[in-house]
C-alpha positions, 0 to 999 in steps of 0.5 A: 782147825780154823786158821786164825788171823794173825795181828802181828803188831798192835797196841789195842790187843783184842783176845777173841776166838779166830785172832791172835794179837802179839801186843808191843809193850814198852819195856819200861812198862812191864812189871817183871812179877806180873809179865803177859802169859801170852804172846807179845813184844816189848823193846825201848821205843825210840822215842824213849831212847833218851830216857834210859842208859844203855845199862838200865836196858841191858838190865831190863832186857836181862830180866824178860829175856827168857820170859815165854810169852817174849816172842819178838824184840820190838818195837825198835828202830830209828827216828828223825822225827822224834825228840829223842837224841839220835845218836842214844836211839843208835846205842838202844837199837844196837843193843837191842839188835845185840839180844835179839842175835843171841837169844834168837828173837825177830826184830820189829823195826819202827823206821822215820826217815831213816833208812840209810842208816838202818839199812847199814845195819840190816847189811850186818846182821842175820836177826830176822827183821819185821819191817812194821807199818810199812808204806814205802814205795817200789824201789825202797822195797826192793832193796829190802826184800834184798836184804831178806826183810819182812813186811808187815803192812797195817791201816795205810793199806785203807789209803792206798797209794799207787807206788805203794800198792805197787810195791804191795804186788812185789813183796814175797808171800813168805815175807808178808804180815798185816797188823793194826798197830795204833789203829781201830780198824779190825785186822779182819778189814786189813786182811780184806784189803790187802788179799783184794790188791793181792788177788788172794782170798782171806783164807788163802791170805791167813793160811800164808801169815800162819805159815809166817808166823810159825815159821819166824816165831815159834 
């Protein structure tokens, strides 16, 4: 069998033979008599956070929960940048870092200038934790990788910097994914790039975010 490239995190799915796609939905978005057969994620993002009480989430959560196709609870995190109250954004996080724990689901963490506060919390949880669109430098991720967080690196690997691809070198293989997100490039561009900084083939790059993949969400 073909080893698929795995595209962790995007927001323009591409359903093709060779690529997996894990789209991130809004919660609020999904129709619960018409949810995606396959794979995907879906939270309140932060920039949301104010537009829903904690209950209505707890309600929405409560009805996909035990969806199948619901392999991760994302995207969710913390931003100081967006309008959305930041004290509301911790109430949603917590609650989503609450379902995650007890339904056994991988967190995808949006983070905007707000490490130190997410770190505290990555401190207190054992939730598997994807990190996405990560583009930190050196000493940020090594505290991460501390904290035993995983990585998934998209379109800013195409600009590279040099504290960033230093800091690329130093994640562990077994913690690593790519995504698109947002963007047009192909996943197929991403994996090319990173395997270059990495020194890796694509197939030996793809053979280890399968391996990823599998182990965390399936």
């Amino acid at each position: 069998m073909s080893i698929p490239f795995i595209d962790i995190h995007t927001h323009h799915p591409v359903y093709t033979e060779g690529i997996i796609s894990i789209p991130s939905l809004f919660l609020q978005d999904i129709d619960i008599q018409n949810v995606p057969n396959k794979y995907f994620s879906a939270a309140i993002h932060p920039w949301h956070a104010s537009n829903f009480t904690t209950l209505t989430i707890r309600t929405m959560l409560e009805n996909l929960i035990m969806q199948p196709g619901l392999i991760a609870i994302g995207e969710t995190g913390l931003d100081k940048v967006c309008k959305a109250d930041y004290q509301q954004q911790k109430l949603v996080f917590e609650l989503h870092l609450e379902f995650a724990k007890n339904y056994h689901k991988p967190l995808i963490i949006h983070a905007v200038k707000s490490w130190n506060e997410l770190i505290e919390y990555f401190k207190l949880t054992k939730v598997p934790l994807i990190l996405h669109g990560y583009s930190e430098g050196i000493v940020l991720t090594r505290q991460l990788i501390n904290l035993g967080c995983n990585f998934s690196l998209g379109k800013s690997v195409l600009q590279i910097s040099p504290r960033f691809r230093e800091a690329i070198q130093i994640i562990p293989l077994d913690s690593l994914f790519l995504e698109t997100d947002d963007s047009l490039t192909t996943i197929i561009e991403i994996y090319q790039e990173v395997s270059a900084i990495l020194g890796l083939s694509v197939e030996e790059l793809k053979n280890q975010i399968y391996k990823n993949f599998n182990r965390l969400f399936l």
